[in-house]
Backbone as CSV, one residue per row, in Angstrom:
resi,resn,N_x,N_y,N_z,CA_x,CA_y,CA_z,C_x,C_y,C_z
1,UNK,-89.352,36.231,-21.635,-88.613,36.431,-20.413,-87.168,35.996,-20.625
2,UNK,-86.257,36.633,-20.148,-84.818,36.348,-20.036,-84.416,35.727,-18.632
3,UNK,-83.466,35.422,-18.802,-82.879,34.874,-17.456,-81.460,35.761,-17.416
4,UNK,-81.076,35.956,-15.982,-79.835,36.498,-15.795,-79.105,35.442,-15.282
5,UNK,-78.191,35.181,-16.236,-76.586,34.588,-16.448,-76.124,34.654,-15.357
6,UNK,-75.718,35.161,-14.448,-75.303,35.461,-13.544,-75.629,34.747,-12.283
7,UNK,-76.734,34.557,-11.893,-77.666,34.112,-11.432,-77.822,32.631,-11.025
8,UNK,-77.818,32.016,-10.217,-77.950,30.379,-10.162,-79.257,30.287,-9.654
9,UNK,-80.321,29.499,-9.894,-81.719,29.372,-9.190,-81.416,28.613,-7.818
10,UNK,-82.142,29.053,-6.881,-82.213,28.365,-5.344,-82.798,27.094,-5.712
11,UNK,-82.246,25.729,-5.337,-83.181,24.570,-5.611,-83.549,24.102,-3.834
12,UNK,-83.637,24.883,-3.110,-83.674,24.258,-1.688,-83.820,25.728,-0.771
13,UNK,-84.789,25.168,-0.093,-85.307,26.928,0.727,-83.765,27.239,1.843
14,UNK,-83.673,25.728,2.374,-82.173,26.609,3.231,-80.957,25.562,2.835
15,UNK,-80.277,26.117,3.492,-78.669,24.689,3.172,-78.900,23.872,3.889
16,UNK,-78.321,22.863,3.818,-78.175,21.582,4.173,-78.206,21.373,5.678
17,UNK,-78.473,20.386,6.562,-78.412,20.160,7.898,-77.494,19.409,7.684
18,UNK,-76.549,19.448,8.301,-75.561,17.789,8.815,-75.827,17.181,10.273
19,UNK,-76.129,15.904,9.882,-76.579,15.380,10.887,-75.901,13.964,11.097
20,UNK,-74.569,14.681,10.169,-73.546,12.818,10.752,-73.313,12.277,11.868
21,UNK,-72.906,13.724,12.863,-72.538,12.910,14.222,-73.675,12.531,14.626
22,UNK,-74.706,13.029,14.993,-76.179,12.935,15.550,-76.447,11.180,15.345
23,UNK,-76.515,10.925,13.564,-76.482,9.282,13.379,-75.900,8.823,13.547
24,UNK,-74.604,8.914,13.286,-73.697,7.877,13.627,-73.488,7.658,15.147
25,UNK,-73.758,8.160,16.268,-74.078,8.065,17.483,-74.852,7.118,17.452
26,UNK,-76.319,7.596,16.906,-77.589,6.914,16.807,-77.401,5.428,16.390
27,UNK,-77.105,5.392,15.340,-76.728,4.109,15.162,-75.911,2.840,15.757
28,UNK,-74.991,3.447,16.102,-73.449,2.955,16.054,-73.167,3.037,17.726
29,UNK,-73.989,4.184,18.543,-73.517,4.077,19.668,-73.926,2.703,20.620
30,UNK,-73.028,2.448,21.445,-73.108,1.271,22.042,-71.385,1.573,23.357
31,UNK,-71.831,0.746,24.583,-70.544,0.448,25.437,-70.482,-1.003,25.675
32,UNK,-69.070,-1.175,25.142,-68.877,-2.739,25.493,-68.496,-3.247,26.688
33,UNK,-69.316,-4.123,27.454,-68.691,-4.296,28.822,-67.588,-4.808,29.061
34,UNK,-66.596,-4.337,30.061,-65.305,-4.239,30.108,-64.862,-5.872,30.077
35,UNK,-64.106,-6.960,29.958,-63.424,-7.798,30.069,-64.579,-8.914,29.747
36,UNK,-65.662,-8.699,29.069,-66.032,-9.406,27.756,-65.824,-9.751,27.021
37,UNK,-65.480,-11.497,26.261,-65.056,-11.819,25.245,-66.077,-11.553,24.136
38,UNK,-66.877,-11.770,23.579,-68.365,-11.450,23.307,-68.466,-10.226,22.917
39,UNK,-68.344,-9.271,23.515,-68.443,-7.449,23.273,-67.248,-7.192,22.537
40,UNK,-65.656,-7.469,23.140,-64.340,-7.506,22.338,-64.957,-8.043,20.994
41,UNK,-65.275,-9.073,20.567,-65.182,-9.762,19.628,-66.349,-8.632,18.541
42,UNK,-67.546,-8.665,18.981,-68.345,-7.551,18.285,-67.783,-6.128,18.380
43,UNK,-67.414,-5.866,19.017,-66.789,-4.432,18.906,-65.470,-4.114,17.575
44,UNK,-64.963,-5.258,17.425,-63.754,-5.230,16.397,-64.381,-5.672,15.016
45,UNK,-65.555,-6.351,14.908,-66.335,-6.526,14.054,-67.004,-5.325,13.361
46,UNK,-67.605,-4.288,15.025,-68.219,-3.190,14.694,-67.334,-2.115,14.055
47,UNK,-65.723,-2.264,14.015,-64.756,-1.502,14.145,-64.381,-1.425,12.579
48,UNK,-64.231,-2.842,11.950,-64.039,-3.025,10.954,-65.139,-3.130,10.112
49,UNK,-66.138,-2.813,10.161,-67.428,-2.428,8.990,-67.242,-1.350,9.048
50,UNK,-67.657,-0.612,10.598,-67.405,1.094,9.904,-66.055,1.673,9.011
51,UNK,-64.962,1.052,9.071,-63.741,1.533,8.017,-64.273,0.636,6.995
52,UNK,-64.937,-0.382,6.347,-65.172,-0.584,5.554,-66.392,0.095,4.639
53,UNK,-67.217,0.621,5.331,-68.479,1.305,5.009,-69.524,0.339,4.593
54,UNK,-69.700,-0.710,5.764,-70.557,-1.557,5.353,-71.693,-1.216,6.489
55,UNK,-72.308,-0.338,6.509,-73.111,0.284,7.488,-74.001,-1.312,7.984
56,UNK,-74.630,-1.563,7.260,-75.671,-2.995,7.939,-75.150,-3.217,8.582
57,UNK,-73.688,-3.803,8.307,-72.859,-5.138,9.342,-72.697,-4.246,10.637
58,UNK,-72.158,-2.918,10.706,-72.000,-2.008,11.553,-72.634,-2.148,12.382
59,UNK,-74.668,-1.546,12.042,-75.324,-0.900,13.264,-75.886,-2.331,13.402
60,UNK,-75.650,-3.766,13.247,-76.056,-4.736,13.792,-74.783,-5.585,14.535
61,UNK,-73.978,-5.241,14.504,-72.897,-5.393,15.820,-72.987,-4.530,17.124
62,UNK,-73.654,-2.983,16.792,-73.436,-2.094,17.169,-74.653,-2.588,18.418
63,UNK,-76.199,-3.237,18.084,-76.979,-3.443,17.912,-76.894,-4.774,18.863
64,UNK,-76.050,-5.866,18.774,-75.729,-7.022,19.342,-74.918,-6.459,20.907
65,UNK,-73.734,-5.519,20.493,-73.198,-4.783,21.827,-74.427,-4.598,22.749
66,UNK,-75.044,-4.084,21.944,-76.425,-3.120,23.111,-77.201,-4.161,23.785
67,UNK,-77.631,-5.040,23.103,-78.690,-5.933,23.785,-78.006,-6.890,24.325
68,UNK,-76.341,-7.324,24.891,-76.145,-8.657,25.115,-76.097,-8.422,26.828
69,UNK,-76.524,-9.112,27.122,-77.137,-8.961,28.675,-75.757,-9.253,29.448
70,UNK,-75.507,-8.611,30.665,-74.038,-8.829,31.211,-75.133,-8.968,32.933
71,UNK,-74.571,-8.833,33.767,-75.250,-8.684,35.114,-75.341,-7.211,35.577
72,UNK,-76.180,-7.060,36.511,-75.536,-5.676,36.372,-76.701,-4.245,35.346
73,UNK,-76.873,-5.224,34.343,-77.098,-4.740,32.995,-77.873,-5.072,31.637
74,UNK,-79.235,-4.871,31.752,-80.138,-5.188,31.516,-79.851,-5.589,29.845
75,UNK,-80.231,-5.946,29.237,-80.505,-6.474,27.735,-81.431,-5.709,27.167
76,UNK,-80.677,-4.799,26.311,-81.414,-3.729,25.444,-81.411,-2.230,25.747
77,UNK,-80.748,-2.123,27.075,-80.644,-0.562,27.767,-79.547,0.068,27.194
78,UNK,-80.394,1.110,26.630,-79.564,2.107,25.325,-78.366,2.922,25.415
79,UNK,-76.938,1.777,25.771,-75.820,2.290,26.681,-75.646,2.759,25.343
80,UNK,-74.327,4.273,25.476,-73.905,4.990,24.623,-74.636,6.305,24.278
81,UNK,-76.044,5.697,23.747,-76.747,6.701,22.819,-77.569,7.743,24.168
82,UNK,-77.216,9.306,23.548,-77.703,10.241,24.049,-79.245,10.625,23.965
């Protein structure tokens, strides 16, 4: 059997999905409550891992935003994420 030169073999039945925004939402989404020292402080934390690409430190600031209980606003209610 020959092969045609020409030709590249399919290694994957379809192309690729991108699903960056989808995660990085997922992960990363969070709302910091307004005039919080606490949320400010994790949020600039959360701000500076993601330009660093230190994803852990990221979605566990991201993660601390979400669950820190304000009034109002339950501890753990999945503000941000769609």
């Amino acid at each position: 059997m020959t092969r045609d030169s020409g030709a590249s073999p399919r290694t994957y039945p379809q192309p690729p999905i991108e699903l960056a925004g989808f995660v990085d939402n997922y992960l990363y989404g969070c709302v910091p409550a307004p005039e919080c020292e606490v949320c400010a402080a994790l949020a600039e934390e959360l701000a500076v891992a993601r330009r660093g690409k230190e994803h852990s430190r990221a979605y566990d600031a991201a993660a601390e935003i979400r669950n820190h209980p304000h009034p109002g606003r339950p501890a753990g209610e999945n503000q941000g994420r769609n």
